[in-house]
BALOBA-1460 file (C-alpha; in Angstrom, 3 decimals):
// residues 81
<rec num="1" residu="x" x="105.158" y="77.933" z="105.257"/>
<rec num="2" residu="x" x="108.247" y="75.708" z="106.246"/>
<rec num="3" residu="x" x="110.319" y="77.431" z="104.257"/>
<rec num="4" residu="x" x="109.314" y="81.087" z="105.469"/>
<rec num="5" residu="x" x="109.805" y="80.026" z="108.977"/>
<rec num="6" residu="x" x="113.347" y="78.712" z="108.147"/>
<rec num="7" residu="x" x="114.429" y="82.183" z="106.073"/>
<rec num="8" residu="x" x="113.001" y="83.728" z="109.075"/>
<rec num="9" residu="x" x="115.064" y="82.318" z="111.798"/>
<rec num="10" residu="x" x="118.201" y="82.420" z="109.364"/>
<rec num="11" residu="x" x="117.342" y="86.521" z="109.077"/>
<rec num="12" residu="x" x="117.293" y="86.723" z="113.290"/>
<rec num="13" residu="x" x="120.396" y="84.743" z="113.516"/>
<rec num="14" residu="x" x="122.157" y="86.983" z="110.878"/>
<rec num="15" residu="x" x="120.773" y="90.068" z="112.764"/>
<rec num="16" residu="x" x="121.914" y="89.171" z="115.873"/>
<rec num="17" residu="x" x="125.483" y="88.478" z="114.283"/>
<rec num="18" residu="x" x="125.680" y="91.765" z="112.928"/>
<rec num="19" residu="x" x="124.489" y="93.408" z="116.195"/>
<rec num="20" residu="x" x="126.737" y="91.243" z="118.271"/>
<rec num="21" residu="x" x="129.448" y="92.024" z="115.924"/>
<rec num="22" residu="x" x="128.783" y="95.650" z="115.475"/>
<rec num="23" residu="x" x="128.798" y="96.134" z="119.708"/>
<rec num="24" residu="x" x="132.384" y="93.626" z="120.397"/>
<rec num="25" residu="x" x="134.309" y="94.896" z="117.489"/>
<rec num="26" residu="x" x="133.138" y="98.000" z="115.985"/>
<rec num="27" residu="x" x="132.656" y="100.102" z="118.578"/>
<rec num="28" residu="x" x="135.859" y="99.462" z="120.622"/>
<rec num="29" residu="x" x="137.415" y="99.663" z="117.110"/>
<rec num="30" residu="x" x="135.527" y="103.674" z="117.222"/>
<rec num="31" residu="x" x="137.023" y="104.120" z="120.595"/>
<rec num="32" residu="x" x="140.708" y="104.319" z="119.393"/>
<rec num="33" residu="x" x="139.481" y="107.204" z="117.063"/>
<rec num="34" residu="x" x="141.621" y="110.166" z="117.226"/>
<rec num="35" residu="x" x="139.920" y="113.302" z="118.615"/>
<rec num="36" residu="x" x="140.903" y="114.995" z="115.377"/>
<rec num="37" residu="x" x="139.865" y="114.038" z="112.267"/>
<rec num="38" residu="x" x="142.440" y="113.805" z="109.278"/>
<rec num="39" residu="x" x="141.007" y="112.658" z="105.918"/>
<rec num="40" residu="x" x="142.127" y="109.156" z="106.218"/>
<rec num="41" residu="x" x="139.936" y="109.039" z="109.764"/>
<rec num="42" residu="x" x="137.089" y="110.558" z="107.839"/>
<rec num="43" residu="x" x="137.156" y="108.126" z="104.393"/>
<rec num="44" residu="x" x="137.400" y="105.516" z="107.017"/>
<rec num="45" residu="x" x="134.319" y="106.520" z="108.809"/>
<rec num="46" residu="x" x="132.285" y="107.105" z="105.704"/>
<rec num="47" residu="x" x="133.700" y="103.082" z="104.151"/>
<rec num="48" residu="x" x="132.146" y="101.795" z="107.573"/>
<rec num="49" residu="x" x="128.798" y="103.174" z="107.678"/>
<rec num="50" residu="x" x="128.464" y="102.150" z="103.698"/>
<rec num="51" residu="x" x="129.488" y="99.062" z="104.745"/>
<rec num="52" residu="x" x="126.920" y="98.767" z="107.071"/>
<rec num="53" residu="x" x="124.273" y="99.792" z="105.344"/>
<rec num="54" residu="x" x="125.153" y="97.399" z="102.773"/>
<rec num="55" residu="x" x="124.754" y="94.893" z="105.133"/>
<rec num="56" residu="x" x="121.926" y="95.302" z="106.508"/>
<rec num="57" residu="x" x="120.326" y="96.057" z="103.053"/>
<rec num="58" residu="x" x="121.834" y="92.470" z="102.590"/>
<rec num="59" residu="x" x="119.784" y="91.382" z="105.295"/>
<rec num="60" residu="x" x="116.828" y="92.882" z="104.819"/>
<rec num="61" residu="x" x="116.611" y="95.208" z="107.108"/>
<rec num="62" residu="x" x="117.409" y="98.329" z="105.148"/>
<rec num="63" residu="x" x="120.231" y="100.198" z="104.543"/>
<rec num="64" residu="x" x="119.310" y="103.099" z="106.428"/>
<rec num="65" residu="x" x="118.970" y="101.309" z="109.991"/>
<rec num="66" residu="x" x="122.805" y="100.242" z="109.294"/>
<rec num="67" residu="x" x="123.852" y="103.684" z="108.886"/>
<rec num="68" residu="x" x="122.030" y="104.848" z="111.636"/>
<rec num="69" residu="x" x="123.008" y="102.104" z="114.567"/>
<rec num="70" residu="x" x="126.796" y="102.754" z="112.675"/>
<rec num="71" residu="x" x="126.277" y="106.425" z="114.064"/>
<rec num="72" residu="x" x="124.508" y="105.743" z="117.276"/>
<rec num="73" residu="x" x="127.818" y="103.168" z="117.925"/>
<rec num="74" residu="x" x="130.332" y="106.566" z="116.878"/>
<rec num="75" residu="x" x="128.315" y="108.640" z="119.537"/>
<rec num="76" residu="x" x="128.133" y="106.364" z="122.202"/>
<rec num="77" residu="x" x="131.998" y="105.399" z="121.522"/>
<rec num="78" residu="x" x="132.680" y="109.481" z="121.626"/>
<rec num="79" residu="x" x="130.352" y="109.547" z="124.999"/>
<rec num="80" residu="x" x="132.870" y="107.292" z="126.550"/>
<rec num="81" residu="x" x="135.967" y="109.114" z="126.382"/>
């Protein structure tokens, strides 16, 4: 039971590093974006939302909630400017 509490907390801390992470660096990182999209821009794109659902498979949290706040962050970023 000691143990599952422990793995627990270690997941939430982990989680909140990725969010934290995702929200300072990522998404100013989506702000400098050029409006239009060469094939370098695009790869780019498509090696960071991989990489985030990697890591949050990593995490446990599933891939597909690491692609999806990876998007959310591109819209919000594109909302901004």
């Amino acid at each position: 039971m000691r143990r599952s509490l422990s793995l627990l907390a270690l997941t939430t801390a982990l989680v909140a590093v990725y969010g934290t992470v995702m929200i300072l660096v990522v998404r100013p990182l989506l702000r400098r974006l050029p409006a239009k999209l060469n094939e370098t821009v695009l790869a780019g794109v498509l090696v960071l939302v991989l990489a985030s659902s990697w890591i949050t498979e990593l995490l446990g949290i599933h891939a597909l909630f690491g692609a999806f706040l990876d998007s959310t962050l591109d819209r919000v970023a594109d909302a901004a400017l």
